[in-house]
N, C-alpha and C positions, 0 to 999 in steps of 0.2 A: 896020226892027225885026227881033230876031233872030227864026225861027224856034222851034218848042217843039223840033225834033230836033238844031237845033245848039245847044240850052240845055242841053242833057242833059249836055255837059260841062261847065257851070261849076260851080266850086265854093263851099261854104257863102260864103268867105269874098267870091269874088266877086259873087255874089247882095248882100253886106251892103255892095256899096259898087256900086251901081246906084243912079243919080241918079234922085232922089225928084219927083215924088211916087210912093209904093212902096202900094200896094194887098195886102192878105195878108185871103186872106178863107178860112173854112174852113164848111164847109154839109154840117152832118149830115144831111139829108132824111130823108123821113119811114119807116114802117114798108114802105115798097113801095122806097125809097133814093131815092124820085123828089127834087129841089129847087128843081122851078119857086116855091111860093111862099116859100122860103127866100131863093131870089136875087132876085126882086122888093123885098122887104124891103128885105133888102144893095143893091144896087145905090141905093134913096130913100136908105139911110143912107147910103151915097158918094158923093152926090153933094150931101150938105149936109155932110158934111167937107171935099171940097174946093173948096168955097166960103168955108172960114177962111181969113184973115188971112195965117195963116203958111204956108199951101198955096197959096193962088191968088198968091202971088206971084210962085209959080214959073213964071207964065205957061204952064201946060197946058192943051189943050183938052180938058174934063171926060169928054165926049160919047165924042170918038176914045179915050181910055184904056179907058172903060167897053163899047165897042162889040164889042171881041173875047171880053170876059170871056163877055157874054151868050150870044154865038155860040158860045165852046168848051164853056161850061155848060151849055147845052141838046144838044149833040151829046152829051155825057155824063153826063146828068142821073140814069139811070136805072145802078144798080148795088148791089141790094140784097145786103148783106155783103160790101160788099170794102172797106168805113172811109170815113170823112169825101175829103171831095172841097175838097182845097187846090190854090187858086189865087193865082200870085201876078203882077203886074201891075205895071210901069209901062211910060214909055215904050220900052224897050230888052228889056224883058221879057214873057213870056205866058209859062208853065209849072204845068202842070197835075197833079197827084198824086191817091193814092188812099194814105190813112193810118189805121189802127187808133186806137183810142180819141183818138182828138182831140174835144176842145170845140166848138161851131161862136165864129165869129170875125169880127168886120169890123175891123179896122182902117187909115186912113190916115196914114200921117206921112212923115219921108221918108228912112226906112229901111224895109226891111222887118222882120218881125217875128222877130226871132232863134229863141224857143223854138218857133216851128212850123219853121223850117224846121233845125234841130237833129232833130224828130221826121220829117219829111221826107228828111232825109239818112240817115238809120237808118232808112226803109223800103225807100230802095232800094241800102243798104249791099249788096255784093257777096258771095256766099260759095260753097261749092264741095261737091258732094255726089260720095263716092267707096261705087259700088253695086256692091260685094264680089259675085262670082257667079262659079265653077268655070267655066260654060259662057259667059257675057257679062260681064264687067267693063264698067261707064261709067264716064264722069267727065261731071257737069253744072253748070254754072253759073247761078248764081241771087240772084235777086232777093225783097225781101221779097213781090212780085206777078210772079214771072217766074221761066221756067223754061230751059234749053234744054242737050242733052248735046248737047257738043261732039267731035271725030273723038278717036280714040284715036291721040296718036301713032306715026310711024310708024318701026316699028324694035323695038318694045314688044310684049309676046303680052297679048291680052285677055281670053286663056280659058286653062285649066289643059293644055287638050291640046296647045296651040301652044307653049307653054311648055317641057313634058314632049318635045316635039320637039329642041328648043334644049341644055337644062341636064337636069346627073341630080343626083341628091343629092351632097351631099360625104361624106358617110360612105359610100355605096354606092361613090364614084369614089375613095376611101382605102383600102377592103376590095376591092381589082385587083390581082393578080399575074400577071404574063405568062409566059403559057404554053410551057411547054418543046419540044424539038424533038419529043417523042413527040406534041404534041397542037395541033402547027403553032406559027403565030404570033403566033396571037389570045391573046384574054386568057382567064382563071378569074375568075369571081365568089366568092365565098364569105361575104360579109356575111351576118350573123345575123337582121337586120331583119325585121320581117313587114311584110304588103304594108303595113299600116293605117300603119307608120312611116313605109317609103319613102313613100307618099302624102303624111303631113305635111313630111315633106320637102321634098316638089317643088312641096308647097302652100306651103310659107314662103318658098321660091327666087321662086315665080311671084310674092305678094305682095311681094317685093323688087324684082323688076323692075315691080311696081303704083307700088309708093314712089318710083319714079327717071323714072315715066311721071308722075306725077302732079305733081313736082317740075319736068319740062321744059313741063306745060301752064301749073302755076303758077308760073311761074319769075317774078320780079322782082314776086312780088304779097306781101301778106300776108293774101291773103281765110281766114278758116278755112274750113277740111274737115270735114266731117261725115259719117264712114263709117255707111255701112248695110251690114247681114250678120246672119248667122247667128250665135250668143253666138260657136260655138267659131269661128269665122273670125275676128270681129271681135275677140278676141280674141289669135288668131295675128298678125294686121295689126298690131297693137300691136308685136308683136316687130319687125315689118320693117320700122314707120315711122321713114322721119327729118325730117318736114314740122313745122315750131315750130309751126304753129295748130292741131294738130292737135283735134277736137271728143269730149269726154270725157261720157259713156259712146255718143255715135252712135245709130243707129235699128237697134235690133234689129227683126229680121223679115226674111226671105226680099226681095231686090230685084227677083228676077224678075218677080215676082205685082205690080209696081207701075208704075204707069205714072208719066210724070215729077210729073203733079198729086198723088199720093199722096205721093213720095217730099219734092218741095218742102214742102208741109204737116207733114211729119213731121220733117223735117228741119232747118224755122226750130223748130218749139216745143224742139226737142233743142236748137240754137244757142242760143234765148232762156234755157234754163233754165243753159248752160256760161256765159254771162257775165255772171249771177246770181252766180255761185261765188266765195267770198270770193279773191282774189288773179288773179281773172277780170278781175270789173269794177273793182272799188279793188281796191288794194296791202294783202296780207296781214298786212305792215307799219306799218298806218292809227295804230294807238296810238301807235308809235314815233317815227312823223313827228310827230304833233300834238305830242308832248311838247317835241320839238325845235324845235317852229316852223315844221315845211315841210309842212305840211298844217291847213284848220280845216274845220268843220262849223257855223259862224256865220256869216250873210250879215252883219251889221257889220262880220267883217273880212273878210270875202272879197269885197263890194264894191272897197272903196276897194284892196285887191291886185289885182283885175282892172286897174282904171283904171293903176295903176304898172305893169302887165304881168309880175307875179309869178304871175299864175296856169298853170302850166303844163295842167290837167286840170281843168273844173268837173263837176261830176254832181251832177244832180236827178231828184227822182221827176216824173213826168208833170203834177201837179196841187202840186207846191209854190207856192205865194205870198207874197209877204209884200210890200205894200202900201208904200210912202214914199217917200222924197225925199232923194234926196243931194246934197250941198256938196260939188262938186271942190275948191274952195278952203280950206276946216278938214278936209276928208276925213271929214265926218260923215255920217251917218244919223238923220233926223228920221222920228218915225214920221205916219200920214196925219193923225193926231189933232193933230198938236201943230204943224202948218203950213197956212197957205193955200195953200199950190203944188198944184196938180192934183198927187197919188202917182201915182206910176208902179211899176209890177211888178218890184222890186229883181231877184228871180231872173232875168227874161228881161234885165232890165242889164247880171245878171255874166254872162250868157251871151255877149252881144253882146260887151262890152269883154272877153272871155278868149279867144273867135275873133278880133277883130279885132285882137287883140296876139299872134298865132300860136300861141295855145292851143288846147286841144279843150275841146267841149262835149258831153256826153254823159247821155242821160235813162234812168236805171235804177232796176229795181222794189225797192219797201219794203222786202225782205228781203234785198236789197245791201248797202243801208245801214248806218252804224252806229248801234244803237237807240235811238231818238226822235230823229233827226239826218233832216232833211229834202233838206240840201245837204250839199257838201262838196267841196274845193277841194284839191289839191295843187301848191306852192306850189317855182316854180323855183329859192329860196333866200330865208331865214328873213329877218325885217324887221329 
C-alpha cells in the first residue's frame, strides 16, 4: 500500500485512475471540528455500498480498506477551522486533506470522486510569498495549510545594506569624472541627487537583484508570487519585476511585524481574490471565443466536448449541479426527470472526462464567472 507521504506526489490525474473500489469521503464535524459520530455513520454507509453488485465483484476485503480510514480519522479527528477533513481510500491509496468549504460526502464507486479532489488540488496548490524588507528580505513557500521560508540564495543580498555594499546607483556612477593630476587619481563626484534619490536608487538595484534571486529559487516553476511591503516598496518592486506570476495588488503591510502564519493568511486571501480577476481565472476574451465556438457556458455541450477530449480548461463554482444522465452513444443529455437511470452529477462528469483527456479542471467563485453562467469550458478547437 502506498504510504500518505509518498502520495503526496501523485497527481489529480493519477488519483483518477487508481483501481476501484475508490472511497472519497469528506466529514465536516461538528462545532468543536470533532468527527467521531460523522465517520461512524460513513463508515455503516460504506460498507452497505460495497456490498453492491457492481463493487463486491471486485473482490475487496471490505473490513482491510475501511480499517486505515478509521485509524487515520481518529488520529485527526479534532481541527476546529482548518475545513472539512477529505479522505480518500482504496486499495493503493490512503491520503488525507484538510479543505475549505467542502460539503461532507460518502461515496463508493470505482473511481474516485473528481470535484472533491479538483478542490483538494487547489488547497494544496503551491505559491510563493516575496516579504519586501530593507533590513530582511524572504522568500517562503506555501501551501493553502503550509507555510515555510526557504534559504535566500546564495550569491543574492537580502537586505539593502548588503546590497549598497555591491552596486551604486547608475546615475551617481554616470555623474564620475576622474580626477586630475592636482587632486591624484581618484575620482569627483558631482551628481545633483539628494540622499532620498540616491536611496531610491539603490532601493530599485537591490529589488532587481530580489527579482533575479526570486527567479533562481522559482526557476522551472510557475507557482505565483505574492509580494508583501510597504505601498511605496511594493510599488518600486513593480518596476524591477520580471517573474510572469507575478500577484496583483500583494499584502500591503510592513513583513517584518509578521510571522510566516500572518503572512500565509494574508497572502492566500490576496492570491484568492488575483484569480477572481477577469483574464486571471477565464480569458478576458470569453465572449470572443463563445462566438467562435471555442468556449461554452452550457453543460449540454460541454458534456459530450469533455468526452471527445475538446475540453482544454473546465471551471465551476464550488456548488454547481445539474443532475442527469448522459448517452455516449447519441451524445445526449437526459435530464433526472425524464429517465430511470440513477442521475448522476453532469458537472463532476465533465470534470472527470476534461482531466482524464489532459485538460484542467478548475473551481472558481460567482463573480469569475460570466453572469448567470454556472460552468464553463474552453474548448481546444470549435466542433
Amino acid at each position: 500500500m502506498t504510504t500518505t507521504e509518498e502520495i503526496q506526489a501523485l497527481t489529480i490525474r493519477e488519483l483518477l485512475r487508481a483501481r476501484g473500489p475508490c472511497i472519497t469521503l469528506v466529514l465536516a464535524g461538528d462545532e468543536m471540528g470533532d468527527t467521531a459520530i460523522e465517520l461512524k455513520n460513513a463508515l455503516a454507509r460504506i460498507r452497505e455500498e460495497l456490498r453492491k453488485p457492481n463493487l463486491d465483484k471486485l473482490g475487496m476485503d471490505g473490513e482491510a480498506l475501511l480499517q486505515p480510514i478509521a485509524a487515520a480519522a481518529t488520529e485527526a479527528r479534532f481541527a476546529k477551522g482548518a475545513g472539512s477533513m477529505v479522505i480518500l481510500r482504496s486499495s493503493e491509496v490512503l491520503e488525507i486533506y484538510r479543505v475549505r468549504g467542502l460539503k461532507p460526502l460518502v461515496r463508493v464507486g470505482e473511481r474516485f470522486d473528481a470535484r472533491t479532489l479538483v478542490a483538494a488540488e487547489a488547497a494544496r496548490k503551491r505559491f510563493a510569498i516575496l516579504a519586501l524588507s530593507q533590513k530582511r528580505t524572504r522568500i517562503l513557500r506555501c501551501t493553502g495549510d503550509s507555510c515555510e521560508e526557504v534559504p535566500f540564495p546564495a550569491g543574492y543580498p537580502s537586505s539593502l545594506a548588503d546590497a549598497m555594499q555591491t552596486r551604486q546607483p547608475d546615475h551617481v556612477l554616470d555623474n564620475r569624472v576622474t580626477g586630475g593630476p592636482s587632486i591624484g587619481a581618484g575620482t569627483v563626484l558631482f551628481g545633483t541627487s539628494t540622499d532620498r534619490e540616491a536611496k531610491g536608487e539603490y532601493l530599485l538595484h537591490f529589488f532587481q537583484d530580489v527579482d533575479r534571486a526570486v527567479k533562481a529559487v522559482l526557476k522551472g516553476s510557475e507557482e505565483p508570487l505574492v509580494p508583501a511591503g510597504v505601498e511605496q516598496e511594493l510599488a518600486l518592486y513593480r518596476r524591477a519585476n520580471t517573474y510572469a506570476q507575478l500577484v496583483e495588488p500583494g499584502v500591503a503591510g510592513a513583513p517584518d511585524g509578521m510571522d510566516g502564519a500572518e503572512l500565509q493568511k494574508r497572502a492566500r486571501a490576496a492570491l484568492e481574490q488575483w484569480e477572481q480577476m477577469p483574464g486571471n481565472a477565464l480569458p478576458a476574451d470569453l465572449d470572443r471565443r463563445i462566438s467562435l465556438g471555442l468556449a461554452s457556458i452550457h453543460i449540454h455541450t460541454i458534456v459530450p466536448a469533455a468526452f471527445a477530449g475538446r475540453v482544454s480548461e473546465f471551471f465551476f463554482e464550488a456548488n454547481a449541479q445539474f443532475p442527469g444522465v448522459y448517452d455516449a452513444a447519441t451524445q445526449e443529455i437526459r435530464q433526472a426527470e425524464e429517465t430511470a437511470e440513477e442521475p448522476v452529477d453532469l458537472v463532476e462528469l465533465a470534470a472527470y472526462q476534461t482531466i482524464a483527456q489532459g485538460g484542467e479542471a478548475r473551481i472558481v467563485e460567482e463573480q469569475a464567472m460570466p453572469e448567470g453562467a454556472r460552468v464553463c469550458a474552453l474548448f481546444r478547437y470549435a466542433a
